[in-house]
C-alpha positions as CSV (number, residue, x, y, z in Angstrom):
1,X,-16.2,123.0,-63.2
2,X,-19.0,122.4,-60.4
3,X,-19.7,119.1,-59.8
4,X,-22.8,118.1,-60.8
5,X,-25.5,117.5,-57.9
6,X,-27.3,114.3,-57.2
7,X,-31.5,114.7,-57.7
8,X,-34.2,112.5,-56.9
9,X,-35.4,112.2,-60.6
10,X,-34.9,109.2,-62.6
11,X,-31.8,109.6,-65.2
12,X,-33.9,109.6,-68.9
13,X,-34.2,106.5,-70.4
14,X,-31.4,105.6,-73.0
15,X,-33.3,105.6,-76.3
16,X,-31.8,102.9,-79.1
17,X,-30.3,104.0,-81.8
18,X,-33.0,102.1,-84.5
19,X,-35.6,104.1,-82.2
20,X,-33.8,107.4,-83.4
21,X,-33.9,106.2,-86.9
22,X,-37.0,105.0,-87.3
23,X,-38.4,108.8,-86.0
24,X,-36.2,110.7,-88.6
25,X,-37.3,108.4,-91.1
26,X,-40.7,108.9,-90.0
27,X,-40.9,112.5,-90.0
28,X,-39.3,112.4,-93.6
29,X,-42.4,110.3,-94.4
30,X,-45.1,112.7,-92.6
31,X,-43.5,115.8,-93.5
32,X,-42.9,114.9,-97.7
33,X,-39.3,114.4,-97.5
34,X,-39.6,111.2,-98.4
35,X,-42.1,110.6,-100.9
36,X,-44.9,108.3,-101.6
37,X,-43.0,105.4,-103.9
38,X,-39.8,106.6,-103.0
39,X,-37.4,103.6,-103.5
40,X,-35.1,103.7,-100.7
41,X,-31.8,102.7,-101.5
42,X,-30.0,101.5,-97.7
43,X,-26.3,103.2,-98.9
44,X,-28.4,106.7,-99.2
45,X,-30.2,106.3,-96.2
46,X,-26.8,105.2,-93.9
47,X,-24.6,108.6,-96.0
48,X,-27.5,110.6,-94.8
49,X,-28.5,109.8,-91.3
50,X,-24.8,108.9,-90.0
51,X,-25.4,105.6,-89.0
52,X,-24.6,102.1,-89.4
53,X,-26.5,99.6,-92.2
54,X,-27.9,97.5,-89.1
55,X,-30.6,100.6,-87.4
56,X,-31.3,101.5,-91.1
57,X,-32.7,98.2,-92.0
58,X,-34.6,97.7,-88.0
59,X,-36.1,100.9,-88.7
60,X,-37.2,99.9,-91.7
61,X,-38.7,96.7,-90.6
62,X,-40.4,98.3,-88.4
63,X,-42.3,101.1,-90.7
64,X,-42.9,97.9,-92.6
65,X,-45.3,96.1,-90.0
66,X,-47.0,99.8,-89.9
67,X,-47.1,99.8,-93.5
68,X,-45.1,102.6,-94.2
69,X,-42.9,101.5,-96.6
70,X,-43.1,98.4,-98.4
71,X,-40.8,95.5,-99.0
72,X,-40.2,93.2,-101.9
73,X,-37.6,90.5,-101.2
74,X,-34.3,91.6,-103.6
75,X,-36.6,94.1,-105.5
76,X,-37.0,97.0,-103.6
77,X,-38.1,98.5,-100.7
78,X,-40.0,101.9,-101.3
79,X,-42.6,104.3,-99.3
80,X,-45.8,103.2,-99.3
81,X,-48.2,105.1,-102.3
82,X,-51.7,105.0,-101.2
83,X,-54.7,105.0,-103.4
84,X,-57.5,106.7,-102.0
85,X,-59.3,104.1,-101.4
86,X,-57.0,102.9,-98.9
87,X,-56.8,106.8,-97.6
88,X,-61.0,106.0,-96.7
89,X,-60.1,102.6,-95.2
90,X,-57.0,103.3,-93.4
91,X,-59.0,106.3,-91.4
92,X,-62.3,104.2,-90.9
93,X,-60.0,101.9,-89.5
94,X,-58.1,104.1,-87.5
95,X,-61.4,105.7,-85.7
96,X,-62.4,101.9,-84.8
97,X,-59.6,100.8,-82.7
98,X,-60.0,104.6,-81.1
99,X,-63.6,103.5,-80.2
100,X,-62.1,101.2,-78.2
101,X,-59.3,102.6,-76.4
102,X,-62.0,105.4,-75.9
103,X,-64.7,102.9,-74.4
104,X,-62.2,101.2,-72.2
105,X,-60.3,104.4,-71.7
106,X,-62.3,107.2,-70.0
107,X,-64.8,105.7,-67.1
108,X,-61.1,104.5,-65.7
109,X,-59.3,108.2,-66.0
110,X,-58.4,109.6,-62.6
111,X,-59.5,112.6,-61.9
112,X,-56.1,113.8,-62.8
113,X,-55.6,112.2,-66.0
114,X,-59.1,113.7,-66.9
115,X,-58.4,117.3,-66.1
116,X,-54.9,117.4,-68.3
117,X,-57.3,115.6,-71.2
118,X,-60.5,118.1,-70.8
119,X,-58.1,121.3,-71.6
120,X,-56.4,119.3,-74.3
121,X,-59.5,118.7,-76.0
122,X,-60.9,122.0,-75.6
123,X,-57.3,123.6,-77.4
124,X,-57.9,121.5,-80.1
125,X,-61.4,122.6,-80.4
126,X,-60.6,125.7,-80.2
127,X,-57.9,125.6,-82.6
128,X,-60.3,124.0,-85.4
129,X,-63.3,127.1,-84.6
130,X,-60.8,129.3,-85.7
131,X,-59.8,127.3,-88.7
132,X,-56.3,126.6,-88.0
133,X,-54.5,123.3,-88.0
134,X,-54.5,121.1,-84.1
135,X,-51.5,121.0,-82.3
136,X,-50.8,117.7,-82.8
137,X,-48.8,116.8,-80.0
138,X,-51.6,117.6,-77.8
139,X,-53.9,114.7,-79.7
140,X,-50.5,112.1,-78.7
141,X,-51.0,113.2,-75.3
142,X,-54.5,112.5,-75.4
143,X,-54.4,109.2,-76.7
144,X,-51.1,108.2,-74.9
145,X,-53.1,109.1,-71.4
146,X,-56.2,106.9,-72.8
147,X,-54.1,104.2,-73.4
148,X,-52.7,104.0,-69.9
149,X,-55.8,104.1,-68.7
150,X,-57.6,101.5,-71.1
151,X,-54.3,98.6,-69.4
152,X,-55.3,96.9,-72.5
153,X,-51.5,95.4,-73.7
154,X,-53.7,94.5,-77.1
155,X,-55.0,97.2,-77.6
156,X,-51.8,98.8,-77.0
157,X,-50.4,96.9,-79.8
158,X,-53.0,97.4,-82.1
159,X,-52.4,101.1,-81.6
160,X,-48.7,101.2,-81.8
161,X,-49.3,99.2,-85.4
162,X,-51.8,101.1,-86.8
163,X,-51.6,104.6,-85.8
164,X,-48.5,105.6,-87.4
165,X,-49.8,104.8,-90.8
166,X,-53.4,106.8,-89.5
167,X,-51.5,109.9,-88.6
168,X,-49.4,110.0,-91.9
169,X,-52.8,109.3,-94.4
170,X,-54.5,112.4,-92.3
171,X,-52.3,114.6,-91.9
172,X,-50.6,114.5,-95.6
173,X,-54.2,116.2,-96.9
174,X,-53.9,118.4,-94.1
175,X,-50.2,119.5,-94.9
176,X,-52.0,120.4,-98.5
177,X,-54.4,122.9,-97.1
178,X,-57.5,120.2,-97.5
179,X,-59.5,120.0,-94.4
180,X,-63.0,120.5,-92.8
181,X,-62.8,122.4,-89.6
182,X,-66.5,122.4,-88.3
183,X,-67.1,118.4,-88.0
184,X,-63.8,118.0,-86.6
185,X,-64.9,120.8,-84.0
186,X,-68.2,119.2,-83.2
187,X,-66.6,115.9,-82.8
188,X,-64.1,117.3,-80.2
189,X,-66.1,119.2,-78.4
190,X,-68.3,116.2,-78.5
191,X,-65.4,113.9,-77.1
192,X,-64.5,116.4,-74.4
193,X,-68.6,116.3,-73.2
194,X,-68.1,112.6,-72.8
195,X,-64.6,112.9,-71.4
196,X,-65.6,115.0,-68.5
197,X,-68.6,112.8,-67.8
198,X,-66.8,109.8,-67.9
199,X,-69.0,108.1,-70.5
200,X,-66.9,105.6,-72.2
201,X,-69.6,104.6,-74.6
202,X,-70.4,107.8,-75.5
203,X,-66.7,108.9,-76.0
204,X,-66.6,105.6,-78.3
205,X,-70.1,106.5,-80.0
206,X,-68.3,109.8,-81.0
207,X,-65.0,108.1,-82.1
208,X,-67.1,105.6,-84.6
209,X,-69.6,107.6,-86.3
210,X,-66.9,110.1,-87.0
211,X,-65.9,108.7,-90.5
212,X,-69.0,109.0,-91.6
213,X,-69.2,112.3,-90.9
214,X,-66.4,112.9,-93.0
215,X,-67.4,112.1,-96.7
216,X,-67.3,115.6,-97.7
217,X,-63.4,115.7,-96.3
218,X,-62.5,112.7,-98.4
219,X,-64.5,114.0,-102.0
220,X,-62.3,116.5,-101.5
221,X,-59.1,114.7,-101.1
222,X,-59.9,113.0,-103.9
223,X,-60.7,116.1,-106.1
224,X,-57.3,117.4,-104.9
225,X,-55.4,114.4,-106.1
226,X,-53.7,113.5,-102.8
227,X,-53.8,110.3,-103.0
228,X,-53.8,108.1,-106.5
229,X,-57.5,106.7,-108.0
């Protein structure tokens, strides 16, 4: 066997084991596997992702503070079932705290930084004017480059709490064919403008007003029954 040659690039960070978890469980949530009000039972959960009781129940905890699942002491501990209500809230919410990664974000973007984000912006636009679903790992990207750049450590942690549970509310009416391409087009193409000026309170002018842009996305949400009344 040929030995294996030294490199100058740092060996990949060990991920723990609660980390792996908590994705697969995550996933299950975004993708429907696990359903909203599923009670999860911790014996299930250990038989079917091959692990231990103790990663189970940090993984848990930890879509808990994201309010992903929900946790009655010696009751149960379930997914999280949204009204739709909390759907509206959850994404006026979500655009808020991006307001302000956005304003602190993109007058600090090297120039680097802000032409990988320009193209990324402009594949999701493009991907919305012909009516087809983002890729969403391009929108991490984004946001994980604007978050560098913001050095905020709060606001980091307000994003790693409250995204998660943004991402699963928005993309679950997505997954179900409900969606309005043409303001989510303006609105990036809008962001990208700002982006490649480096206007950080015009990037965060576009992130706010967004959700109320959106009230003919969320009648029809509603009228599809996504989310409970």
């Amino acid at each position: 066997m040929p030995i294996p040659q030294l490199t100058d690039q740092p060996p990949a960070p060990r991920r723990l084991l609660r980390d792996v978890v908590y994705d697969k469980m995550f996933a299950a949530i975004l993708d429907g596997t696990l359903q909203f009000g599923e009670r999860l039972n911790d014996d299930q959960l250990v038989a079917w992702l091959g692990v231990s009781r103790t990663p189970v129940r940090e993984a848990i905890a930890k879509l808990a503070d994201q309010a992903l699942v929900d946790i009655e002491a010696n009751r149960y501990t379930r997914v999280v079932d949204p009204t739709h209500d909390e759907f509206v809230d959850t994404i006026d919410i979500g655009y808020g705290v991006w307001a302000m990664v956005c304003e602190r974000a993109v007058p600090k973007l090297s120039t680097a930084a802000r032409d990988e984000v320009v193209p990324l912006l402009e594949a999701r636009a493009a991907a919305f004017a012909s009516n087809e679903p983002e890729d969403v790992t391009g929108l991490v990207r984004t946001n994980n480059i604007f978050l560098e750049a913001a050095g905020s450590p709060s606001l980091a942690r307000l994003w790693a709490n409250n995204a998660p549970r943004v991402a699963l509310l928005a993309q679950r009416p997505v997954m179900n064919g409900v969606f309005e391409f043409a303001p989510a087009r303006a609105f990036t193409e809008e962001l990208r403008d700002a982006v490649r000026d480096a206007d950080g309170p015009r990037a965060a002018e576009a992130v706010r007003l967004q959700p109320g842009r959106l009230q003919g996305w969320f009648d029809a949400v509603r009228e599809a029954g996504i989310y409970r009344s």
